[in-house]
C-alpha positions, 0 to 999 in steps of 0.5 A, a space after each residue: 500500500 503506498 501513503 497517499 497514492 492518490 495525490 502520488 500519481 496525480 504528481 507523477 502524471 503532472 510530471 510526464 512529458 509524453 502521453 500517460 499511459 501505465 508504462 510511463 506511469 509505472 516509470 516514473 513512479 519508480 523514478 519518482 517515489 524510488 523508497 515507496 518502491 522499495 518499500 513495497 518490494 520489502 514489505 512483500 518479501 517478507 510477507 512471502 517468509 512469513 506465510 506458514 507451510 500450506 497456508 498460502 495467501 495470495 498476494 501480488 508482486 509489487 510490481 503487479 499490484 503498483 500496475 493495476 492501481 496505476 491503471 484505475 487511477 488512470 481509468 478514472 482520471 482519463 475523464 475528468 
């Protein structure tokens, strides 16, 4: 989960000098908010080695999950 997302991604696509879409969206989130990127990837590593043997609850990569919330936010920001 990203603190802010919301305010994050319309500062992200504010900075984009070329059409939004989720690839440079997702680009310059990285480029842009590099902790919040690695924080995400730590916080889901160790979730992976917490979960007990044959108890598997499904959770996105990080880089998954950071897409699909790009991709509604855009959705819902394209028309407006």
């Amino acid at each position: 989960m990203i603190i802010n997302q919301e305010e994050k991604f319309q500062l992200v696509f504010n900075a984009l000098k070329e059409k939004p879409t989720e690839q440079t969206m997702f680009n310059k989130f990285l480029e842009m908010y590099a902790d919040e990127w690695k924080q995400l990837k730590v916080t889901f590593s160790k979730f992976n080695r917490s979960k007990q043997f044959g108890k598997t609850i499904p959770l996105p990569k990080p880089e998954q999950s950071l897409r699909k919330e790009i991709r509604i936010w855009l959705k819902n920001h394209k028309n407006g």
